[in-house]
C-alpha positions in Angstrom: 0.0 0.0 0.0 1.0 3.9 -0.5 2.5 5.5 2.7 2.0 8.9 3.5 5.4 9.9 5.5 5.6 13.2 7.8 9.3 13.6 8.9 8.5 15.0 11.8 7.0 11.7 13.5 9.8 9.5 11.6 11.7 7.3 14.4 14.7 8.5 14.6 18.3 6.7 16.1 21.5 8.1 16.6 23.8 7.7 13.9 26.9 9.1 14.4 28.4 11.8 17.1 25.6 15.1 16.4 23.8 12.7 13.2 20.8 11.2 13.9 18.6 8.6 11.1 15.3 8.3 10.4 14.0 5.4 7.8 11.4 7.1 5.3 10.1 3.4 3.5 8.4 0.3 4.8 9.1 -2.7 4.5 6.8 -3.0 1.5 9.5 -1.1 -0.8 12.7 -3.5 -2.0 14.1 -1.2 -4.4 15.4 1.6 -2.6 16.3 2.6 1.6 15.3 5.9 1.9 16.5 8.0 4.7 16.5 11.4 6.6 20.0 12.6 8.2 19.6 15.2 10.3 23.5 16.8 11.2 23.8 19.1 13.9 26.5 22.2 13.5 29.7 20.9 13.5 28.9 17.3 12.8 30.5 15.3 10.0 28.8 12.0 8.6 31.4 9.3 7.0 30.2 6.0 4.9 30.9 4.3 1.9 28.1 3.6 -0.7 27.1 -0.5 -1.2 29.0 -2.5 -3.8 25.7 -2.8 -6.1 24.0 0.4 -5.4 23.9 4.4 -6.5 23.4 6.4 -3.7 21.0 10.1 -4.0 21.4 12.8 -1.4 19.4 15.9 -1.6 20.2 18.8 0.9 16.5 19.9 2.2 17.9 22.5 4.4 21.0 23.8 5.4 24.3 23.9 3.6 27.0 21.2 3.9 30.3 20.1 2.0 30.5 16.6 0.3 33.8 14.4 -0.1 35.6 11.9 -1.5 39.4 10.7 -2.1 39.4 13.4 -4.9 37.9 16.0 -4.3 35.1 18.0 -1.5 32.6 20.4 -3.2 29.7 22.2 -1.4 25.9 21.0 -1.3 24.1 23.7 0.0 20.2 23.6 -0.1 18.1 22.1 -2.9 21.4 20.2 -4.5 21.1 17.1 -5.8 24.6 14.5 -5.6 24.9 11.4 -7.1 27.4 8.8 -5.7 29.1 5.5 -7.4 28.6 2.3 -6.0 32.1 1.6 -3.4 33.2 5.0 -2.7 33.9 6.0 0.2 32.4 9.7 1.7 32.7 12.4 4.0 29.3 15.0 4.6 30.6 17.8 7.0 28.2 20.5 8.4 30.5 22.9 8.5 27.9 25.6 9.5 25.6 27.0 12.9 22.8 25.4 11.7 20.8 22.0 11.4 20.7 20.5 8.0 18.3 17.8 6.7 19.7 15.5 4.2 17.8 13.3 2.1 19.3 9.7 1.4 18.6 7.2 -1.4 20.5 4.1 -1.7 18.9 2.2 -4.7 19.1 -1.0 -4.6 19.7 -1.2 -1.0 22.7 -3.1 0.6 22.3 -7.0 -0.6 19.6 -6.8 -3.0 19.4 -10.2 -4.8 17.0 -9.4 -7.2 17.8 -8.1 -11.1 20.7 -6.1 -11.3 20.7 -3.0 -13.6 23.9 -0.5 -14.4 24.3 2.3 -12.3 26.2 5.3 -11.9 30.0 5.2 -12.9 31.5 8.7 -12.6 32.6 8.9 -9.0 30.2 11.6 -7.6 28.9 14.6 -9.5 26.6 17.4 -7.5 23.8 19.1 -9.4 22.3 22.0 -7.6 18.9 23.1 -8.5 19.3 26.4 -10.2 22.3 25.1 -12.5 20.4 22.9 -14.0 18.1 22.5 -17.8 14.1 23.4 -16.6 12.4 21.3 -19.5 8.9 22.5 -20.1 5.7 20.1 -20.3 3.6 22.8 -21.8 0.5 20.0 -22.6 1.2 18.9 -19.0 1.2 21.8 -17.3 4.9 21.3 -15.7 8.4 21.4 -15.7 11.2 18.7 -15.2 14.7 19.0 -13.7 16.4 16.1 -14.5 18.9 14.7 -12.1 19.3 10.8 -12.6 18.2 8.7 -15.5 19.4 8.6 -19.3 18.8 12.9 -19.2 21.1 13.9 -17.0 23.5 11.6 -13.9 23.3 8.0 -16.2 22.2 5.3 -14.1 19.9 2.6 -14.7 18.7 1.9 -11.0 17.0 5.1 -10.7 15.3 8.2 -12.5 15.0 11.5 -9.7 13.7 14.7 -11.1 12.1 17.8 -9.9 8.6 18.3 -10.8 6.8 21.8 -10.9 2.9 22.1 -11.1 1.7 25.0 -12.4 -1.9 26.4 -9.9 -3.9 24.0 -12.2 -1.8 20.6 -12.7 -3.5 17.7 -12.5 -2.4 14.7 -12.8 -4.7 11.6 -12.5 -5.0 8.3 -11.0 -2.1 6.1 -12.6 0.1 3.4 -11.8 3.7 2.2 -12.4 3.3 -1.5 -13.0 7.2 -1.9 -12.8 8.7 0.5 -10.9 8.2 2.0 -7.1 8.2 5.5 -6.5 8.6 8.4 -4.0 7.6 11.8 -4.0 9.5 14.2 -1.7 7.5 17.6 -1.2 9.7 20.7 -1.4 7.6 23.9 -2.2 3.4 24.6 -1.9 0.4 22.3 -0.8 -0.5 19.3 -2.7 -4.1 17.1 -2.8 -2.4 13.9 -3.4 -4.9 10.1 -3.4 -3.0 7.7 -1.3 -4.7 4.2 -0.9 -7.8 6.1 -2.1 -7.8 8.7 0.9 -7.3 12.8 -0.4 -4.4 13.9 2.4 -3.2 17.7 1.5 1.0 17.7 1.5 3.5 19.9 2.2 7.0 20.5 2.8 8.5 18.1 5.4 5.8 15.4 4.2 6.6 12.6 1.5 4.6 9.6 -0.4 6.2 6.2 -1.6 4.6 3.4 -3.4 5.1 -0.1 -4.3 4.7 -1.3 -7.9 1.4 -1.0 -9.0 0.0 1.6 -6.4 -2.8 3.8 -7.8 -1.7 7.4 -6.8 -2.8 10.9 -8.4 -2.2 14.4 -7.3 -3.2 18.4 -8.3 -2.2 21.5 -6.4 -4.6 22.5 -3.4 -3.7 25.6 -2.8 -1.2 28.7 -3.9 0.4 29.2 -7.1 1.6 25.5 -7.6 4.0 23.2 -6.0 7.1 21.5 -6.6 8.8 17.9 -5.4 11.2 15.9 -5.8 9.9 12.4 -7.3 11.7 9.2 -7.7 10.9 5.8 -10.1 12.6 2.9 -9.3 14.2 1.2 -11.5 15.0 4.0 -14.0 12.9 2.4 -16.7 9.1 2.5 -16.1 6.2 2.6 -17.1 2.8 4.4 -16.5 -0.9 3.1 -16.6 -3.8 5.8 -16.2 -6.8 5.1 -14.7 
């Protein structure tokens, strides 16, 4: 079933020294482990990514400074980074202030199901406002590609921001081979979870197994935006 996810009320456990974890997905989702890190000032987060797997961060607030062997660059809010499978890492909140970091390993750690290609360039960090907006014009939206064939090649995931204009709609549909996750960034969305209207914002997310019914519109404002993810990268989608 669809899950409707406040990060507020996630249950969260220490992680590191000033890091602390909370797990975004059930049990029902097998393609991905989605977390929230939240760093205190001063705190530094160090792991290495799974032999099999890409791993997705997206800074939600806050601004922080990403490493590896080669090289540390800055992720400061609404920046996407892509990570390749066995490299080691270094996150370092370097600033006075909390930051919330959004984590995606896809597949997670162990995953014996089918394998797909995934990232092979090391790391490369995408902030929002660097990158191509593609318009939808018979949509009603805009794209900012992050992972997929468009922009970051990997085959175990597609991420993208997606913008509603105040009168996107987009109806009841399924992805009959792929899960998905839908991280709210800006506005207030209707979204149909389970076949239940809940009105999302910032700080809330949805994730759904293969073939999960889901639609959503803007409630309210000007339009919305979010961060959405398909898992694998390929996928398909079935209206209705």
């Amino acid at each position: 079933m669809g899950q409707v996810v406040n990060f507020s009320n996630l249950n969260y456990t220490e992680f590191s020294q000033g890091v602390k974890c909370g797990q975004i997905n059930n049990h029902e989702i097998h393609l991905m482990m989605a977390q929230l890190f939240v760093l205190q000032p001063n705190s530094k987060l160090s792991l290495a990514v799974p032999i099999g797997s890409d791993q997705y961060f997206y800074t939600l607030t806050g601004d922080l400074k990403i490493g590896t062997t080669a090289a540390t660059q800055r992720m400061p809010q609404d920046t996407f980074a892509v990570i390749q499978e066995n490299t080691p890492i270094s996150i370092e909140n370097q600033s006075n202030n909390v930051v919330e970091l959004l984590s995606v390993i896809s597949p997670p750690e162990n995953y014996q199901g089918q394998k797909y290609p995934g990232f092979a360039d090391t790391i490369k960090v995408l902030p929002r406002n660097e990158q191509a907006v593609v318009e939808i014009p018979d949509q009603k939206k805009q794209r900012i590609y992050f992972v997929g064939k468009e922009n970051a090649k990997s085959e175990r995931a597609h991420a993208m921001i997606v913008v509603y204009q105040h009168d996107t709609v987009t109806g009841m549909h399924m992805h009959p081979n792929a899960e998905s996750m839908f991280i709210l960034l800006t506005g207030k969305t209707n979204f149909t979870v389970n076949n239940q209207d809940f009105i999302l914002k910032r700080g809330n997310a949805t994730v759904f197994p293969m073939g999960d019914r889901h639609g959503l519109k803007v409630a309210e404002g000007d339009g919305v935006s979010f961060l959405e993810f398909h898992l694998p990268a390929a996928f398909t989608s079935v209206r209705g």
